[in-house]
C-alpha positions in Angstrom: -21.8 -4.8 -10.8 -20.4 -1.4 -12.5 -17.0 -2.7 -13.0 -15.0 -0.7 -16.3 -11.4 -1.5 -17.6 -10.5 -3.3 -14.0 -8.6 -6.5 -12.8 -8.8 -9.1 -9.7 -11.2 -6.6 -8.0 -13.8 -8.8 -6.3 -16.8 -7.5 -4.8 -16.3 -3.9 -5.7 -18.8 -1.8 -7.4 -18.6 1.4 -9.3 -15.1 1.1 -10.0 -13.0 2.1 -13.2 -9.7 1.7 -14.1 -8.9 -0.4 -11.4 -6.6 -3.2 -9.9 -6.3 -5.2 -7.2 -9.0 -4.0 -5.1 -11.3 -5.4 -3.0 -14.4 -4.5 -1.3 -14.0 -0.9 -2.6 -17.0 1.4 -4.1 -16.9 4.5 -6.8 -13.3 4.2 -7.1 -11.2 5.2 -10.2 -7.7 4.5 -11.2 -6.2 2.9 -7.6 -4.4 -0.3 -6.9 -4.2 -2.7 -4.6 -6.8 -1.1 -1.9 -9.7 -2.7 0.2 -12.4 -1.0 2.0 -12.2 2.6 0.1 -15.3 4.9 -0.6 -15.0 7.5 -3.3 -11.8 7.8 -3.6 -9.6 7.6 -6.6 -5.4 8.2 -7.6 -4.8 5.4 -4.6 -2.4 2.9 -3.9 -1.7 0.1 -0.8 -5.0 2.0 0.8 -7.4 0.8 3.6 -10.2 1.9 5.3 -10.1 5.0 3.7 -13.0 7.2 2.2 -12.9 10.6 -0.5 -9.3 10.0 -0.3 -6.9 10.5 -3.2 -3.8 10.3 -4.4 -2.1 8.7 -1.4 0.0 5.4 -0.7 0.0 3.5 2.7 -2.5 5.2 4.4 -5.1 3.7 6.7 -8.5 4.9 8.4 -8.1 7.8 6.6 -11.0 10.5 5.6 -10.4 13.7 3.3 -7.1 12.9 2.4 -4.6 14.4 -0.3 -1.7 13.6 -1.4 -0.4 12.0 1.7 1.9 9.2 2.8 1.6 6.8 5.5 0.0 8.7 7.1 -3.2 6.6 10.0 -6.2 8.1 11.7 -6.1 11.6 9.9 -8.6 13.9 8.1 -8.6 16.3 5.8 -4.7 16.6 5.6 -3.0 17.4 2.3 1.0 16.6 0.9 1.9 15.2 4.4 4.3 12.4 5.5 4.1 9.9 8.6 1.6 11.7 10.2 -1.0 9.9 12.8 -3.6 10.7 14.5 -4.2 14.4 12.4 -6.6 16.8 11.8 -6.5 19.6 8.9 -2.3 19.3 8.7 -0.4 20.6 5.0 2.9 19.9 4.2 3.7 18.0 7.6 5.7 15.3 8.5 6.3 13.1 11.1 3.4 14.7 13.5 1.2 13.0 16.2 -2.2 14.5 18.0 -1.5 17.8 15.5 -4.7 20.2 14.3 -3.9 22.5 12.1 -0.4 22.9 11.4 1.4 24.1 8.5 4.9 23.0 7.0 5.6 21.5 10.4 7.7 18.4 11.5 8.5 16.6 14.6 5.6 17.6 15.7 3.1 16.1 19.2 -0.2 17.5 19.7 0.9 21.0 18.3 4.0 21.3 20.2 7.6 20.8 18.0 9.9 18.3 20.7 12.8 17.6 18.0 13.8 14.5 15.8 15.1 12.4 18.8 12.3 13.0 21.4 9.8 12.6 19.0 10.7 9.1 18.2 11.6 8.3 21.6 8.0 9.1 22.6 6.3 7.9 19.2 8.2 4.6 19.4 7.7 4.2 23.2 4.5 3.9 23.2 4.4 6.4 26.0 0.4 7.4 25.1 -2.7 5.6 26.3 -5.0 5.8 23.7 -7.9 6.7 26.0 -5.5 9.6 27.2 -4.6 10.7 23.6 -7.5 10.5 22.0 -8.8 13.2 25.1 -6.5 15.4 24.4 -6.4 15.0 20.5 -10.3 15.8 20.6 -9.8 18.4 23.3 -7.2 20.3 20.8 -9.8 20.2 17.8 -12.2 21.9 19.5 -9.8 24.4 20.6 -8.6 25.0 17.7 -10.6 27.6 14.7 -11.1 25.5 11.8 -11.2 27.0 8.1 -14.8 27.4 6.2 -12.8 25.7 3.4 -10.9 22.7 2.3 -9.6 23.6 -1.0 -6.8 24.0 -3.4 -5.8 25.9 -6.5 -9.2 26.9 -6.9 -9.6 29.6 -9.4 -12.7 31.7 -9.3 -15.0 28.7 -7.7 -17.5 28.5 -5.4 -18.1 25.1 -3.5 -16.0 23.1 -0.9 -13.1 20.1 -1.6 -12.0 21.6 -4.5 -8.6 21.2 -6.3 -6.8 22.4 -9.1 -10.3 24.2 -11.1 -11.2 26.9 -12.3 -14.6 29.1 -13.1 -16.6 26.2 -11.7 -19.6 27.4 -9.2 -21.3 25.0 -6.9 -19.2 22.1 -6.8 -18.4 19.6 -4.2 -15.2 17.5 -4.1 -13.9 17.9 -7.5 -10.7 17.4 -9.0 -9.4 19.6 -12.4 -12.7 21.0 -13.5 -13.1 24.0 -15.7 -16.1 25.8 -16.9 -18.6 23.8 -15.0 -21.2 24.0 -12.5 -23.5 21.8 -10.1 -21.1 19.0 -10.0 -20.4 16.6 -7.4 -17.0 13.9 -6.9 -16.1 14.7 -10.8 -12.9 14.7 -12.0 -10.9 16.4 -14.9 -14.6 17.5 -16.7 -14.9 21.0 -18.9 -17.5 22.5 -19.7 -20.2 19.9 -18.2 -23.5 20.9 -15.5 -24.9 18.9 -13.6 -23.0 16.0 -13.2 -22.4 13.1 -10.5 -19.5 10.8 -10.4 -18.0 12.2 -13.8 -15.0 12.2 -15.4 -12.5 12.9 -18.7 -15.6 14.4 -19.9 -16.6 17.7 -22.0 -19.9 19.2 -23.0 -22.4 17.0 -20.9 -25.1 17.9 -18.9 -27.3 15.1 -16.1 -25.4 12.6 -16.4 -24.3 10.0 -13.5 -21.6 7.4 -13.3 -19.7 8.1 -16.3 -16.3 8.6 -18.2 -14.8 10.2 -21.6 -17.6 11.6 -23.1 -18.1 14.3 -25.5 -21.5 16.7 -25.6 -23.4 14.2 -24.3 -27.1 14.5 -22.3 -28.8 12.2 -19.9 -26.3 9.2 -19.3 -25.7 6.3 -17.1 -23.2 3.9 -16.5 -21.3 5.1 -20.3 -17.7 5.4 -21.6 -16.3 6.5 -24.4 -19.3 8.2 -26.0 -20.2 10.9 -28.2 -23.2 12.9 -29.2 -25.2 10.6 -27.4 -28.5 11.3 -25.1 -30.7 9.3 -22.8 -28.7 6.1 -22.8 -27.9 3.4 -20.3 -25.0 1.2 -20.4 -23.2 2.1 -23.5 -19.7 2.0 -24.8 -17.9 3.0 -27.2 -21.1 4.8 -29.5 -21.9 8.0 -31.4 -24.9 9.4 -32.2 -27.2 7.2 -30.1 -30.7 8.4 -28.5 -32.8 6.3 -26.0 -30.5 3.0 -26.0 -29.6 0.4 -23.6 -26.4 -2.4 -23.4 -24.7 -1.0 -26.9 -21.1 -1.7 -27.3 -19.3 -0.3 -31.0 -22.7 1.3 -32.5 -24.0 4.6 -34.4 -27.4 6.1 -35.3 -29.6 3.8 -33.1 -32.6 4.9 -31.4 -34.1 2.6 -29.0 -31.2 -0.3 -29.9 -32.8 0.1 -33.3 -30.5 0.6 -36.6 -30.9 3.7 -38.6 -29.0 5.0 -41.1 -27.3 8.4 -40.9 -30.1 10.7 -42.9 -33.1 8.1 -41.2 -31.1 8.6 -37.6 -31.2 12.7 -37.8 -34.7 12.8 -39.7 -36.1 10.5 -37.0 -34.6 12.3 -34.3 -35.6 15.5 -35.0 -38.9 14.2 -35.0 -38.5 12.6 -32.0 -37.4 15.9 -30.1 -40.2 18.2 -31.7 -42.2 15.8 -30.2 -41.0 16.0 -26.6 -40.6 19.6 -26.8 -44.5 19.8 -27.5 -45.5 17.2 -24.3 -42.5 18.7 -22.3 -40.9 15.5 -22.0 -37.4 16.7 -23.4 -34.9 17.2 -20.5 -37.1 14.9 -18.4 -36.2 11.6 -16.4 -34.2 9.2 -17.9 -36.9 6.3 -17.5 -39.3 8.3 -19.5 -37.7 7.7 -22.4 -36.2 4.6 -21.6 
């Protein structure tokens, strides 16, 4: 299991900075959820997935910054919305595509505080008649090419608060970087996967708060380091596996600091020579 800094969180996986959570996979920072995929910022969550930043939500799919709000995608900053596709700043909407700084609020059409209740709370809808007309409004409806947010000079798709970062896919506060996917708060970092708190790294997967690092997996807390697996907490560490608290090793073996550079040096001419340096992680491994 890839379980980091996380509490009563049973049969989760990929999860960091967690609590409470159950059943839940790459997650970071979120409390007291079950069933979520790739999401993060979470709390009282279920059945949710790339959701972040939201609090009693259920069955929920692109979701930001939203609150109790069921059965919606890609909506961002609403409130007690159900049943919702692509809404912003709404509250208190039902059946509603595409609506913006709206409240009170059935399939597109504003009705007022009181008859929106009176109909919500009545239970006046059959779900096979709702869900009809719900679809039947989407595809009515234009969509936008793209779902992001105080994006800066980016290129990509699900992107939010960045800035000069070019092919990226569902990111969160990155600047400077480029080929990343679900990354959050990075700088300066290429090709990345499931990233964060991170500067100056390039191919690495499944990691957090590292510094000008290379070709990690599974690694926190690490700096100057290439080609490791599982690792915490080290500097200046090539080619190592399961390290917690260490410096200058290569291959889990102790150097000191001249023997670590002078060996490593060596080590590097050598790749560079059988073109082996920038290669698969195994390979060195």
């Amino acid at each position: 299991m890839h379980v980091w800094k996380s509490e009563n969180s049973d049969y989760c996986d990929q999860i960091d900075g967690c609590k409470n959570l159950y059943l839940c996979f790459n997650n970071r920072l979120s409390e007291d959820c079950m069933h979520a995929y790739d999401s993060r910022w979470n709390r009282d969550c279920c059945d949710v997935s790339y959701t972040n930043k939201c609090e009693l939500c259920y069955e929920g799919v692109d979701l930001e910054r939203c609150y109790s709000c069921d059965f919606s995608q890609d909506c961002e900053g609403c409130d007690e919305c159900k049943f919702c596709y692509d809404l912003k700043g709404c509250k208190n909407c039902f059946g509603c595509v595409e609506l913006r700084r709206k409240e009170f609020c059935i399939f597109n059409e504003e009705v007022g505080e009181k008859e929106y209740f009176n109909k919500i709370g009545g239970g006046g809808f059959l779900k096979s008649e709702f869900e009809k007309k719900f679809e039947e409004l989407k595809l009515k409806t234009p969509r936008i090419s793209l779902h992001s947010a105080n994006a800066e000079n980016c290129f990509g798709n699900y992107i939010v608060n960045s800035k000069n970062s070019y092919y990226v896919h569902k990111v969160h506060e990155l600047e400077d970087c480029f080929y990343m996917y679900d990354c959050q708060e990075d700088k300066d970092c290429m090709d990345c996967c499931a990233f964060n708190k991170s500067e100056l790294c390039y191919g690495c997967i499944e990691n957090s708060t590292l510094y000008n690092c290379n070709f990690m997996y599974w690694c926190a807390n690490c700096v100057d380091c290439e080609y490791l697996l599982y690792c915490f907490d080290c500097k200046n560490c090539f080619g190592c596996m399961d390290l917690m608290h260490k410096q200058y090793m290569i291959l889990n073996e102790q150097y000191t600091k001249e023997e670590y550079f002078k060996k490593l040096g060596e080590i590097k001419d050598g790749m560079k020579k059988d073109g082996s340096l920038g290669g698969d992680l195994a390979e060195v491994l």
